[in-house]
Steps between C-alpha positions, in 0.01 A plus 500: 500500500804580263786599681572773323135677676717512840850515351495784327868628290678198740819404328710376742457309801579759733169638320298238528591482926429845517126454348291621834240234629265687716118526325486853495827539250298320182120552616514852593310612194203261588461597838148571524577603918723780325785420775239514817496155586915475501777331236393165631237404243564129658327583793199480300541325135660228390737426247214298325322844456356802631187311510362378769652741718548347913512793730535414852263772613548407852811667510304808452352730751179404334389109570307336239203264653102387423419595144786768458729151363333464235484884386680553204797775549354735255227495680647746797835546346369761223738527191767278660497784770630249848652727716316764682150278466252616715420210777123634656235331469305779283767552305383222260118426625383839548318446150336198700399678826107405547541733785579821328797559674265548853746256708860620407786379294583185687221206345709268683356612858230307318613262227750285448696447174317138477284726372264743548176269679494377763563854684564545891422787682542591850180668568643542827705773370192715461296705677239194504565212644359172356335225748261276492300420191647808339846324443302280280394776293562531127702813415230637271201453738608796690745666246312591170632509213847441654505830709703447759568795631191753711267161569258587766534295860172525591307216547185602388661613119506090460245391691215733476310285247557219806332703783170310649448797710435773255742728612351517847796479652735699317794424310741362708426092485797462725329626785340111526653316238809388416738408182422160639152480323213618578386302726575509822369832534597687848301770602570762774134542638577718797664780251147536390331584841348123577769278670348126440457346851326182633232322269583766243861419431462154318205691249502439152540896383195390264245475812533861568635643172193315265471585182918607467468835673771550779486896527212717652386232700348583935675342776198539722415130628145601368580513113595070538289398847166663464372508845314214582100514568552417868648835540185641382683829380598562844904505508570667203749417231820468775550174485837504695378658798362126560638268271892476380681327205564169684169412678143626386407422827386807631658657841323777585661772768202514751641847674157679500377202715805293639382104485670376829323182762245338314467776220816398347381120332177618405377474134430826324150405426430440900507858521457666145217258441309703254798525276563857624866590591465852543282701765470240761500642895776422728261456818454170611139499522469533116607130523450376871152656579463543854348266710178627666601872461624551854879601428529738168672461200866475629600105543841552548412708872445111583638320231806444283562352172700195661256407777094535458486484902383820630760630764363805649674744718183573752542837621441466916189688596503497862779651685713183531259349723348287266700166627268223351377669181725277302253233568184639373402483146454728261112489504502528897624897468330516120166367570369694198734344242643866458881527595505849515324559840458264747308432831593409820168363654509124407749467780511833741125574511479396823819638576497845363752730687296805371138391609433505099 
């Protein structure tokens, strides 16, 4: 450079010590910054030239990091314009927003300036919560066409194509599944009027529900347990009021005829023998016929259920005088075989305190 470019009109040496030696003095006519970035051009350029330009841009409220290094200056310092630059996100990338502006301002709630994929975001921060298999979810499986924004929660908007029950059960697949998968399935049974007790607890749902239909079915024990032929038609279609969930074993509440003594192990067929459970008599003779027709129809005057020994209460028929009739037999006073008269002659004939 010729001395004369910095020098200008020195003559004497006091000149030539006065000649200032700060940048701005001889480059203020090519400061492209127009005086914004300060006098010190040093701070920046080197004496070698203005180009390549070092600014430390860490000294400025804005940091450079990721791919914003290796931005050129132009490209968010428009016509040499530094000061006053705006630092938001959209400032620069609105042009570049696949989202149409739907989330806000601030892309780096999402991105990072590595650049723009991968992207985090805390669905947490939303009204819908990701678990499960759902945090595994691509983006665009449940947001179309990258709308973020109004996506419906509902489980059946995704899934409807994936329900096996045909909409049976409504649109709510949370109420037995989970974001888990779908299988396990958990479903409340007792919500729907049949709690699942005993033998019917560890059912397959397919051994009631053939054919994939879960709604409109009975809960009468009839609709699965046809009655059996040995009931002959004669119970009806109440299965419970014999049978329960945890033993088929039937127990059978005997109150019309209470099975106490030697009633209470007998077989049903001893006495319903035909088959027929309904319309049987309660007397005893209609199962103990009486022996030689002397005493009527009511066993249990002499007999009980626990004991088959007659005890009869005999009522004393003369006077309390009658000191040795305990040893006579029954024939002695019922000659006839008929018990309800009797006759004294076959042991006061001779005897007879009334001549007769």
């Amino acid at each position: 450079m010729a001395c004369g470019q910095c020098h200008i009109n020195d003559k004497t040496l006091a000149d030539l010590k006065s000649t200032p030696q700060d940048c701005v003095s001889c480059h203020s006519a090519k400061d492209v910054h127009w005086g914004r970035l300060g006098p010190d051009c040093g701070a920046c350029h080197t004496n070698t030239g203005w180009v390549p330009a070092a600014c430390n841009h860490d000294l400025a409220a804005f940091k450079l990091n990721g791919q914003h290094l290796i931005v050129s200056c132009g490209d968010c310092h428009v016509n040499h314009v530094l000061q006053g630059t705006p630092t938001t996100c959209s400032a620069c990338h609105q042009d570049k927003d696949v989202h149409q502006g739907r989330l806000g301002a601030a892309c780096d709630s999402c991105h990072t300036t590595h650049g723009w994929t991968p992207a985090t975001y805390d669905h947490n921060l939303s009204a819908f919560k990701l678990t499960g298999l759902h945090t595994t979810t691509a983006c665009a499986n449940c947001h179309i066409n990258h709308v973020l924004q109004g996506t419906p929660t509902g489980c059946y908007t995704c899934h409807v194509s994936q329900d096996k029950h045909n909409g049976q059960f409504g649109s709510d697949c949370g109420t037995c599944h989970s974001t888990g998968g779908w299988l396990p399935a958990s479903f409340d049974h007792p919500r729907f009027g049949f709690t699942l007790t005993g033998a019917h607890a560890p059912l397959n749902c397919a051994q009631c529900h053939s054919g994939g239909s879960y709604t409109g079915l009975s809960t009468a024990c009839v609709a699965c347990h046809g009655e059996p032929p040995v009931h002959a038609g004669m119970f009806g279609t109440n299965c419970a009021q014999c049978h329960n969930t945890s033993n088929w074993t039937a127990s059978f509440s005997h109150s019309n005829f209470p099975m106490d003594g030697a009633h209470a192990n007998l077989a049903c067929s001893q006495c319903h023998s035909s088959g027929s459970f309904g319309g049987l008599s309660a007397d005893c003779a209609s199962c103990h016929a009486e022996p030689s027709g002397h005493y009527g129809s009511n066993c249990s005057s002499c007999h009980s259920t626990s004991n088959w020994n007659a005890s009869f209460a005999h009522p004393n028929s003369c006077g309390g005088s009658c000191l040795n009739h305990h040893r006579a037999t029954c024939a002695d006073c019922h000659p006839s075989g008929s018990y309800s008269s009797s006759d004294c002659r076959k042991c006061h004939d001779s005897n007879n305190p009334n001549g007769g």
